[in-house]
C-alpha positions in Angstrom: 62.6 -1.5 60.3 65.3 -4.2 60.3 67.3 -5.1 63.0 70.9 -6.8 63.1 71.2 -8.5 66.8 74.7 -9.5 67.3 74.7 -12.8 69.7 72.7 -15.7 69.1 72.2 -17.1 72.8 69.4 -17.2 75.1 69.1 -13.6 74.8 69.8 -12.5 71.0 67.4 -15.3 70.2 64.5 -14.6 72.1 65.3 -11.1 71.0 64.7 -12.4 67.1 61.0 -14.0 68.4 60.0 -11.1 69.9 60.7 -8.4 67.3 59.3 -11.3 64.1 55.8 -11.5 66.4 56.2 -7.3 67.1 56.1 -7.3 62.8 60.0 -6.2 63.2 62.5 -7.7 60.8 65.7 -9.3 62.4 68.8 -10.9 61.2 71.2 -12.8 63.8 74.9 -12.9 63.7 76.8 -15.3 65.3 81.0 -16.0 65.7 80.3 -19.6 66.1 80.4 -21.7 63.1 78.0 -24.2 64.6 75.6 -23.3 67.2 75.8 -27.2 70.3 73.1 -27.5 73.6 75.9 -26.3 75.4 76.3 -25.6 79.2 74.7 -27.0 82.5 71.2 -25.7 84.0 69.5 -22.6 83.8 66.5 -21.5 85.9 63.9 -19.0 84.8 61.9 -17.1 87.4 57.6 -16.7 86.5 58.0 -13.4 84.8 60.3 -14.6 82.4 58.3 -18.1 81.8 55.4 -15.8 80.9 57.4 -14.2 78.3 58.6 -17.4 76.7 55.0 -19.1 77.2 53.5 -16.0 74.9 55.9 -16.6 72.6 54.1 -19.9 72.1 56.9 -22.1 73.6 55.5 -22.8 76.3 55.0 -26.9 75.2 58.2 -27.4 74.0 59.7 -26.1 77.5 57.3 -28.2 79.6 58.3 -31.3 77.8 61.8 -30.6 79.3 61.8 -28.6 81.9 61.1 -29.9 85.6 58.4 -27.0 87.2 60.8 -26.0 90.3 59.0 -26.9 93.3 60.7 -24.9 96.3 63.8 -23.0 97.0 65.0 -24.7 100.4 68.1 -22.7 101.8 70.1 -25.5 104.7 73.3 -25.5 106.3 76.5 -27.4 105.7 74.9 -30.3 107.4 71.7 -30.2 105.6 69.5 -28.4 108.4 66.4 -26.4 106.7 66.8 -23.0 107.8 64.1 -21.2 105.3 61.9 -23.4 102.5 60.3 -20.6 99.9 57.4 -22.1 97.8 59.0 -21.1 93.8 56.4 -20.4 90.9 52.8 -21.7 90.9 53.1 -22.7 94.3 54.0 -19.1 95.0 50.9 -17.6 93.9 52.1 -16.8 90.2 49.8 -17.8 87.0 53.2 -19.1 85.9 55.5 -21.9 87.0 59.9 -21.2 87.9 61.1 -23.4 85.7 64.5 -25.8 86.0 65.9 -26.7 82.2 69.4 -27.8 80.6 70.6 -24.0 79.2 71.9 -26.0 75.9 68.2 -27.3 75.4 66.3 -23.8 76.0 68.9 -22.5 73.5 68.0 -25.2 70.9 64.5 -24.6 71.3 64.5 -20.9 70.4 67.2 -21.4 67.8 64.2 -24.2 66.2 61.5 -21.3 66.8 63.8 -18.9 64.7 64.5 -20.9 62.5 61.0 -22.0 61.5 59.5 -18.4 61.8 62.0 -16.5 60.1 63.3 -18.8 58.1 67.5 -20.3 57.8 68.7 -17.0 56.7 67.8 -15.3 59.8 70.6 -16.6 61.6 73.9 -16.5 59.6 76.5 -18.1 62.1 80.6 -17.7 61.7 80.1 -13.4 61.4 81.6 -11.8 63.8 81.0 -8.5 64.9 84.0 -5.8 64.5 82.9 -2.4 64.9 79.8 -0.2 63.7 79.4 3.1 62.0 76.3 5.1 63.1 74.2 6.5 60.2 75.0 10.6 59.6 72.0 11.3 61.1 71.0 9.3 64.0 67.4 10.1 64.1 66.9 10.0 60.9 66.9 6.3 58.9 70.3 6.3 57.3 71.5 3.0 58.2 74.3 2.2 60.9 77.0 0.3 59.0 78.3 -2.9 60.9 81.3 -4.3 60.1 82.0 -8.0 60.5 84.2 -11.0 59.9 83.8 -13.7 58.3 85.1 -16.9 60.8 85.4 -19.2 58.1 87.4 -17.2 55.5 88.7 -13.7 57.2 87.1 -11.7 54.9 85.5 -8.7 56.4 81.2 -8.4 55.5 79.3 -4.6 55.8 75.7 -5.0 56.7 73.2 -2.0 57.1 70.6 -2.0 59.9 68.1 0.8 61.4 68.8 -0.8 64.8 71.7 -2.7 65.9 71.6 -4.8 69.2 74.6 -6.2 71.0 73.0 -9.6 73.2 77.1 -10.9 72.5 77.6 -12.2 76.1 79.8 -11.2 79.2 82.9 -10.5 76.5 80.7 -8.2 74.4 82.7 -6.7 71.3 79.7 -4.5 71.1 80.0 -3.3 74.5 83.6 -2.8 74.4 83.0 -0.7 71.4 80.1 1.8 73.1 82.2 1.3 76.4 85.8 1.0 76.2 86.1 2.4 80.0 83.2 0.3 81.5 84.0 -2.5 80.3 86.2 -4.1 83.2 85.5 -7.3 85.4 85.0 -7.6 89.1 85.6 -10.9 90.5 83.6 -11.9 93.7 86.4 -13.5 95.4 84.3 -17.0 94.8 84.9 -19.3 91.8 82.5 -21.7 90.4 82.8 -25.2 89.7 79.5 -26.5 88.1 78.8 -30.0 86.6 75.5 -32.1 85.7 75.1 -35.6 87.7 72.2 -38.1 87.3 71.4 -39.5 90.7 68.7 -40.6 92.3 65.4 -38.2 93.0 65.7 -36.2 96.5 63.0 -34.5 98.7 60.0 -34.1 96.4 62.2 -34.6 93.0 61.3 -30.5 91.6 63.0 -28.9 95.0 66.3 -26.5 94.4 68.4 -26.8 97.5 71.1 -23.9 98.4 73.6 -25.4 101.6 76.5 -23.7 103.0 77.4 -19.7 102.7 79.5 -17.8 100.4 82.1 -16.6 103.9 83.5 -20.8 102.6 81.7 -23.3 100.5 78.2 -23.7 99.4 76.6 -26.0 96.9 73.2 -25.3 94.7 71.7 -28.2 93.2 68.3 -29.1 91.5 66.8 -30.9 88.6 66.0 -30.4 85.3 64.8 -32.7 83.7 61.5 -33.7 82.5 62.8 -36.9 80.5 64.8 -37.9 83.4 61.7 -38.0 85.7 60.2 -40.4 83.9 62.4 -42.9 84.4 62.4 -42.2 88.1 65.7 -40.2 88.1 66.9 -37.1 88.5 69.4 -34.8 86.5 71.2 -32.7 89.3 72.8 -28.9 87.9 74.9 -28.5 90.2 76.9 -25.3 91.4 80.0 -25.8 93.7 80.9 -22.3 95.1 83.7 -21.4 97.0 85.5 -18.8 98.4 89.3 -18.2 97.4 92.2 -16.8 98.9 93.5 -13.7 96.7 94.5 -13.3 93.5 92.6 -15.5 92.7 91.6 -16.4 88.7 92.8 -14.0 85.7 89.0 -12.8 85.2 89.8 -12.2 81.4 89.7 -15.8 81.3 86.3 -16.1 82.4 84.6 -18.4 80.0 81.4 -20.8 80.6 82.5 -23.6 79.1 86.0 -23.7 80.7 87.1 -27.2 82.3 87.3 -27.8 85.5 89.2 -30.5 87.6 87.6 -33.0 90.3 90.1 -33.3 92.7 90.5 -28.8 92.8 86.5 -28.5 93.3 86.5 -31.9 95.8 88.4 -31.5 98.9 86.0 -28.4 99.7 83.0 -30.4 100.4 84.9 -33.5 101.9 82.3 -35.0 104.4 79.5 -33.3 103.1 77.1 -35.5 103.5 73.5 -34.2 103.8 70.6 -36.2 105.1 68.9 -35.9 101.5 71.9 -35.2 99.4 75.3 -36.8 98.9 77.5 -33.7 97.6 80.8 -35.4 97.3 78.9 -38.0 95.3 76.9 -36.1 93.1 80.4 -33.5 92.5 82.0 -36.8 91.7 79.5 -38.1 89.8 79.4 -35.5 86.7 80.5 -36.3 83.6 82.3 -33.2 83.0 82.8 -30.3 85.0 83.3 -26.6 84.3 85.3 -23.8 86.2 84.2 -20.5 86.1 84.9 -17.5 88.4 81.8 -15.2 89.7 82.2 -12.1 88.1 80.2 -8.9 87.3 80.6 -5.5 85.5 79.5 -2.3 87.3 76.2 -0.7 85.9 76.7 1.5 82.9 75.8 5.3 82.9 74.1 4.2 79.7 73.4 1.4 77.4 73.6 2.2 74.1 74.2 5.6 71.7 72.0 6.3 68.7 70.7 3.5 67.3 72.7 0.7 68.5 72.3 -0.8 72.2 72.9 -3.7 74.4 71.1 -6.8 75.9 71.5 -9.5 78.3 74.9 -10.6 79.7 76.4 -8.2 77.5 74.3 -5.0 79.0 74.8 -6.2 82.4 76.2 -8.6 83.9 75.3 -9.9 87.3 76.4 -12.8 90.0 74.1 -15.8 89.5 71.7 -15.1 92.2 68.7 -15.3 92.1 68.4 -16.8 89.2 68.5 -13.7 87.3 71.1 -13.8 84.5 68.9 -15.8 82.0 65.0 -14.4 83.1 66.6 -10.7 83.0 68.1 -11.2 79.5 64.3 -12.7 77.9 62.4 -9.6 79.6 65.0 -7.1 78.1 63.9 -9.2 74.3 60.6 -8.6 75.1 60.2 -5.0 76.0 62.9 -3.8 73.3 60.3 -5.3 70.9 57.1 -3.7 72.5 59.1 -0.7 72.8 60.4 -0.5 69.3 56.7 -1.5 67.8 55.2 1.5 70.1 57.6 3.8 69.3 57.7 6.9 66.6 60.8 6.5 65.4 63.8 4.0 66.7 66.0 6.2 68.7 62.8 6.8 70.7 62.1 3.0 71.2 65.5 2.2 72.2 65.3 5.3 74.5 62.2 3.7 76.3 63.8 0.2 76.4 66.9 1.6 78.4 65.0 3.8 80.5 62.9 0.7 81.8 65.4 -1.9 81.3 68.7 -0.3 83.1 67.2 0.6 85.9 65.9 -3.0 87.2 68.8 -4.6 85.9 71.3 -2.2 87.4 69.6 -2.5 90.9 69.9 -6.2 90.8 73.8 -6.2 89.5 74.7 -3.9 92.9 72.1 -5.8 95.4 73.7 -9.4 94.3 76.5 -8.0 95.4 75.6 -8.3 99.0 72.9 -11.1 98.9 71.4 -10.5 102.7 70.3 -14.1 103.0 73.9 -15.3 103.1 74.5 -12.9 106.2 71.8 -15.0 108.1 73.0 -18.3 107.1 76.4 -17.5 108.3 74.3 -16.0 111.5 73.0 -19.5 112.0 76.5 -21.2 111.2 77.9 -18.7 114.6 75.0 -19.9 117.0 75.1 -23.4 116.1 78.0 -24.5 114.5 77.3 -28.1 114.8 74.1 -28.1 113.2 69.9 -27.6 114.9 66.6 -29.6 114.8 64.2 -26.4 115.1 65.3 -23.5 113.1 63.5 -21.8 116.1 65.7 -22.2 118.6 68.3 -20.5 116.8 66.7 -17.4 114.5 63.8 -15.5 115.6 61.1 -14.9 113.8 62.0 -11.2 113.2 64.6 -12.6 111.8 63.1 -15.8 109.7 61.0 -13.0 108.5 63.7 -10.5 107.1 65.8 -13.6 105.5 62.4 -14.1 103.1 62.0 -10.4 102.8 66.0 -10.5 101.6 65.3 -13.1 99.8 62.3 -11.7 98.0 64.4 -8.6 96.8 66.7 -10.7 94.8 64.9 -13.8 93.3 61.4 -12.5 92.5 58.7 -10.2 91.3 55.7 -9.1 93.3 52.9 -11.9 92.9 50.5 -9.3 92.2 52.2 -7.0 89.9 53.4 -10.0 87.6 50.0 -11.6 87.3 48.1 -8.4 87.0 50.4 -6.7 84.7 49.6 -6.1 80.8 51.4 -8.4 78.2 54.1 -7.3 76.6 52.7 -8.5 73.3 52.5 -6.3 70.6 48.9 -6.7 69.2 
């Protein structure tokens, strides 16, 4: 079998690992001429760290990454409402992990590169259209169509499988999809930026202040190197809640520049008792604009022999630090799947069976994240701020805010550590 994965990100390349270890051959396309660690933070939940640690990358990560310590969810004025241990400390065999999204991808572009070899990943084709094989089930090969970046000139490959992990603006998606293929902005855009400052609370803690009804700010760091030295580098998200229309969503783009003094004025006086957030906004070295955005849950992924992956199959609001983990467990059961399988319309018909399903339940439930409901609850009751979280939720309601929270951000301890490995033996 050989598959073509269109995409080379975090998704398309762990996708290439997992199918070379499954015994599957893979070729990577790529628009960009050049493949840059590009990008801010990325976090990776335990179920996704296990993945990427049985892939054997496990050292290289932990040289970078910072092992995230806690998830500690405050008000504007830096009052803990609800700390939720994150990782080892939550019971999992596996740590959450905090790492510059430009460095994860270089490490599995190395990985590729030294497994499969340089021609596995042909960069500056990008992907036009396909034409399935005349009979799907049988091993005729779906023709892809492509362009060559550098030169115009259209390239045919032949592949038994084709898989589109080509991002939020998938040209394969828009070809299986042409009428699901529309964005839906949150009413919040984004402004994110990386800042080295100095360590806070215990140095490996993600904090989450303010709701998503104004502004809130996410920050934690991610880097191992930077510890050393007794600093910290701070990801930080700046969220905020505009007035309508809002951003033209076709322009959505990660690595679209932002402005200081449009992000600023939101968090002016936002001082917290462990965190300066006008400092550390100020602070960054480059900042990025980007509005929150999702795509509704397809009916169905893919058709035939060709499917989707990642960002590109479904696209979700960053909570829960989803986006990245979701699109490594899709890589890793499409390769168990297709390895198990009898034929590859049956693999790929297991993989979407599993896979859509958990990722189209955590697209719609991001889209009403119940913790923010309580943190504007505690906002109502004590507008300028509390000492004991106490005296201002129950603990009925404490209680439901870590249950909400638990339905978003992670997998049950038990089923993760229990389960099989996805591994193909």
């Amino acid at each position: 079998m050989r598959v073509l994965v269109a995409g080379a990100g975090i998704g398309g390349l762990t996708t290439a690992l997992s199918l070379h270890a499954a015994g599957i051959g893979c070729t990577l396309v790529e628009t960009a001429t050049k493949l840059k660690p590009l990008g801010v933070g990325i976090n990776l939940q335990p179920h996704a760290v296990r993945e990427l640690m049985e892939l054997g990358l496990g050292e290289a990560l932990t040289r970078t990454a910072i092992p995230t310590s806690a998830l500690i969810y405050a008000n504007r004025h830096g009052n803990v409402i609800l700390s939720v241990p994150r990782g080892r400390a939550a019971g999992y065999r596996w740590p959450q992990w905090s790492v510059h999204r430009g460095r994860l991808q270089m490490i599995l572009l190395d990985a590729v590169l030294d497994r499969l070899g340089p021609e596995a990943v042909r960069l500056g084709l990008a992907f036009e259209d396909f034409e399935p094989g005349q009979d799907p089930a049988a091993t005729d090969p779906v023709l892809v169509r492509l362009r060559d970046m550098r030169t115009g000139q259209a390239v045919v490959e032949a592949a038994e499988v084709v898989v589109g992990a080509d991002g939020l603006h998938s040209t394969v998606r828009a070809r299986l999809h042409p009428h699901h293929d529309e964005l839906r902005w949150s009413g919040i855009t984004m402004w994110r930026g990386v800042t080295e400052s100095e360590p806070y609370l215990d140095g490996a803690s993600m904090v989450v202040a303010g709701t998503d009804e104004g502004a809130k700010i996410v920050a934690y760091p991610m880097c191992a190197q930077t510890r050393v030295r007794g600093r910290a580098l701070v990801n930080w998200v700046a969220e905020v809640r505009m007035a309508p229309p809002g951003p033209p969503v076709s322009e959505a783009d990660w690595h679209r520049e932002g402005r200081l003094e449009e992000v600023l004025p939101h968090f002016d006086g936002w001082v917290l008792p462990f965190l300066d957030v006008p400092g550390l906004i100020s602070g960054a070295g480059r900042i990025l604009e980007y509005p929150m955005v999702d795509k509704a849950p397809l009916p169905r992924w893919g058709e035939g022999r060709v499917t989707l992956l990642g960002d590109a199959a479904h696209p979700m609001y960053p909570v829960g630090s989803n986006g990245g983990s979701q699109a490594v467990l899709d890589a890793r059961f499409l390769a168990m799947a297709l390895a198990s399988a009898t034929d590859p319309v049956a693999g790929l018909a297991a993989y979407e069976s599993e896979r859509r399903r958990q990722t189209g339940d955590l697209v719609l439930t991001s889209r009403r994240f119940p913790v923010d409901e309580t943190i504007k609850l505690v906002d109502r009751r004590a507008p300028g701020g509390f000492t004991d979280i106490g005296e201002v939720l129950s603990a009925q309601e404490l209680h439901a805010m870590t249950r909400a929270h638990q339905s978003v951000a992670d997998m049950d301890v038990r089923t993760l550590n229990e389960r099989p490995s996805w591994s193909v033996a």
